[in-house]
C-alpha positions in Angstrom: 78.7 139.2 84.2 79.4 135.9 82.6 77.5 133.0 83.5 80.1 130.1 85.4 79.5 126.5 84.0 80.9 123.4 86.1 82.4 120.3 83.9 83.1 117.4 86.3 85.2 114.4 84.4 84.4 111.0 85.8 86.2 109.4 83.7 90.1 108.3 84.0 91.0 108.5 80.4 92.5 111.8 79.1 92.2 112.0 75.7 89.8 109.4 75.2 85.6 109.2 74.5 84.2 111.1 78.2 87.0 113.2 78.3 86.5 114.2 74.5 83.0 114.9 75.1 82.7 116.9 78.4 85.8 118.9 76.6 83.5 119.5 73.7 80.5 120.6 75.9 82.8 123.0 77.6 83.6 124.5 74.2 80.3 125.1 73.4 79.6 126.6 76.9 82.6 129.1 76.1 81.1 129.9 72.9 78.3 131.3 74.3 80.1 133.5 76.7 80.5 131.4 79.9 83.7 130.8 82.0 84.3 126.8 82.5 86.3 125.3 85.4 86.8 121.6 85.5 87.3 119.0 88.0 88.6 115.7 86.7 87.4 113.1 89.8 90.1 111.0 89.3 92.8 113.1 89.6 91.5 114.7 93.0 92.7 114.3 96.3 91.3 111.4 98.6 87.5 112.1 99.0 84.4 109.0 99.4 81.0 108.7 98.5 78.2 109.8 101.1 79.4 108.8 104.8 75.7 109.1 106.3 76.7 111.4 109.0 73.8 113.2 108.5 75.3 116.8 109.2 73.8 118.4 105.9 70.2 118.0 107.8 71.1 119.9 110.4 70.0 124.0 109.8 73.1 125.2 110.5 74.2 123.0 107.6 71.1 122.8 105.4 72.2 122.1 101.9 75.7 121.5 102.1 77.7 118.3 102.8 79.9 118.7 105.7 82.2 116.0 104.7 85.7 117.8 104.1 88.0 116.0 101.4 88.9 116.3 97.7 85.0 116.4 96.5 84.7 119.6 98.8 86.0 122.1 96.5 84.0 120.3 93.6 80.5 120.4 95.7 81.3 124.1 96.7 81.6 125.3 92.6 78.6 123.6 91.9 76.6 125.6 94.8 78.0 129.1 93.0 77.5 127.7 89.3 74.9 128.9 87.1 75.7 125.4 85.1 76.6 122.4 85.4 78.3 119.5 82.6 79.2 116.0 83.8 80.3 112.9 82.0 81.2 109.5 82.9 81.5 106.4 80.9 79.5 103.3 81.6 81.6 100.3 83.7 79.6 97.2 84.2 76.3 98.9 83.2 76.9 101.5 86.0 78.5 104.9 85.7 81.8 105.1 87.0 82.2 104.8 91.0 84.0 108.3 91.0 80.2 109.8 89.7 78.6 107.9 91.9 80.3 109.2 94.9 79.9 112.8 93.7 76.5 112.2 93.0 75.1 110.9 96.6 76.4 113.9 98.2 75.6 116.1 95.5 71.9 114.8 95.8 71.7 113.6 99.5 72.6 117.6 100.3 69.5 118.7 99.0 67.0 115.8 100.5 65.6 116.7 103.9 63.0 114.1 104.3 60.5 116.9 104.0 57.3 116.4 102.4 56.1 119.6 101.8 59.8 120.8 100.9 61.5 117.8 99.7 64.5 120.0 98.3 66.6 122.9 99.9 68.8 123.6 96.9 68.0 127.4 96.5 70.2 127.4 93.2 69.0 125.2 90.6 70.9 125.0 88.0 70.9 123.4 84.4 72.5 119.9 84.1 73.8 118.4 81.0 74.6 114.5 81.6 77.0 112.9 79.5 77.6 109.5 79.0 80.1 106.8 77.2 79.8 103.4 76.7 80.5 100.2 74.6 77.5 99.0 74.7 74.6 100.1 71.8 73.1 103.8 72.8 69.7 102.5 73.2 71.3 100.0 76.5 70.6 102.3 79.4 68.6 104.6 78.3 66.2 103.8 81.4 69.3 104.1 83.7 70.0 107.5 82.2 66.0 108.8 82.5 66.4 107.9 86.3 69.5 110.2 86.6 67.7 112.6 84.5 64.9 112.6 86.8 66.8 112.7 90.4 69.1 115.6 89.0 66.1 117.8 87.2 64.4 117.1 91.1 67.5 118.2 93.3 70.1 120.1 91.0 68.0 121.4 88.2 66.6 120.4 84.5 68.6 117.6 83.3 69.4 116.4 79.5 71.4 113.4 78.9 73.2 112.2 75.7 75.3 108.7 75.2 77.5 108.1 73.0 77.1 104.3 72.4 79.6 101.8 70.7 82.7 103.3 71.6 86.2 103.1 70.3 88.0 101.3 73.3 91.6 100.9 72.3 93.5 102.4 69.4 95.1 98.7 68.2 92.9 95.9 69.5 95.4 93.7 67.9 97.6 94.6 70.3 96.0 92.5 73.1 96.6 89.3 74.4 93.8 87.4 73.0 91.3 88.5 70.6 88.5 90.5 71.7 85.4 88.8 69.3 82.7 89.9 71.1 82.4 92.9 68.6 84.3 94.0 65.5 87.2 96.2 66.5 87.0 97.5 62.5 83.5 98.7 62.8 84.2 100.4 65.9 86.8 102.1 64.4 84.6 103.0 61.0 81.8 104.4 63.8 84.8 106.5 65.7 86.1 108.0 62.6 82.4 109.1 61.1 79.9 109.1 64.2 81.5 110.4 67.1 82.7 113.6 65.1 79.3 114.0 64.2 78.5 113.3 68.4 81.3 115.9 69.6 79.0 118.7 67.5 75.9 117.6 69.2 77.4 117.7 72.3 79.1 121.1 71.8 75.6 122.4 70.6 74.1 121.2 73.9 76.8 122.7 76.1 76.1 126.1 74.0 72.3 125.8 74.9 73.1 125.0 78.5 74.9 128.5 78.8 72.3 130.1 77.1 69.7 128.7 79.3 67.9 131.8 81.7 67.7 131.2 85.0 
């Protein structure tokens, strides 16, 4: 039986850097055999973050959020998954508040307060956590090591790559007053020779993820 991978867009951009990159992961994880289903957060119905209602620490509900709305169906694949990809790019040195959202009931599911057992997920799974912004790569790396870090704990191991210095816009010149805080031609030059050399990466690392044992 193939192995299911889960690639969650929280990005609103088709087409563009996050959406490029998760796609590319997903290729990878195909390569190697695995089925892929996608959920692109922003195109989902109504759904919030983590309401505190505190129904996933009751047994009957242990390890699920009991929250109904359009981050349901995504929280239920990632229970069944034997993988999982998500990707996000960076707003304001933040990911974007879609991930967010996804990621404290993702995470407060699995936290019972519970020394001894501070985790009820009972299916770890491999995480690969990808990242966008305009900013240098090196910029948030410490932000990324804490994601890595709460997702290895209550999801399973987590790598992380960022894809720094982005292309933003196709025509900067189109805007209505010059954006000098960077050099629209370099970013171009780094879009047309890095980032290819990124979407292989990437695609290597979503291979590896559905080729990890469980």
């Amino acid at each position: 039986m193939s192995k299911t991978i889960i690639a969650v867009n929280a990005g609103p951009r088709k087409g563009w850097n996050t959406d490029t990159l998760i796609s590319e992961a997903a290729a990878g994880a195909e390569a190697a055999g695995a089925a892929v289903e996608r959920f692109d957060l922003f195109r989902l119905e109504r759904y919030t973050g983590c309401i505190s209602c505190f129904g996933c620490k009751k047994e009957r509900h242990k390890g699920h959020c009991v929250c109904r709305d359009g981050l349901t169906p995504v929280l239920d694949a990632i229970r069944e998954a034997d993988g999982l990809i998500l990707g996000s790019p960076n707003y304001l040195g933040e990911l974007t508040a879609s991930f967010r959202a996804l990621y404290e009931r993702l995470i407060f599911q699995s936290l019972t307060y519970n020394l001894e057992t501070p985790c009820c997920n009972r299916n770890p799974i491999p995480v690969l956590l990808l990242m966008t912004s305009n900013a240098p790569d090196t910029a948030y790396l410490d932000l990324m090591r804490n994601y890595r870090q709460v997702l290895s704990t209550f999801v399973g191991p987590t790598e992380f790559f960022v894809s720094g210095d982005t292309l933003q816009l196709k025509d900067y010149s189109k805007q209505d007053w010059p954006w000098t805080l960077f050099d629209p031609e370099a970013k171009r030059r780094r879009h047309e020779t890095v980032f290819p050399q990124e979407r292989a990466k990437v695609r290597a690392l979503g291979e590896a993820l559905a080729r990890q044992k469980p």
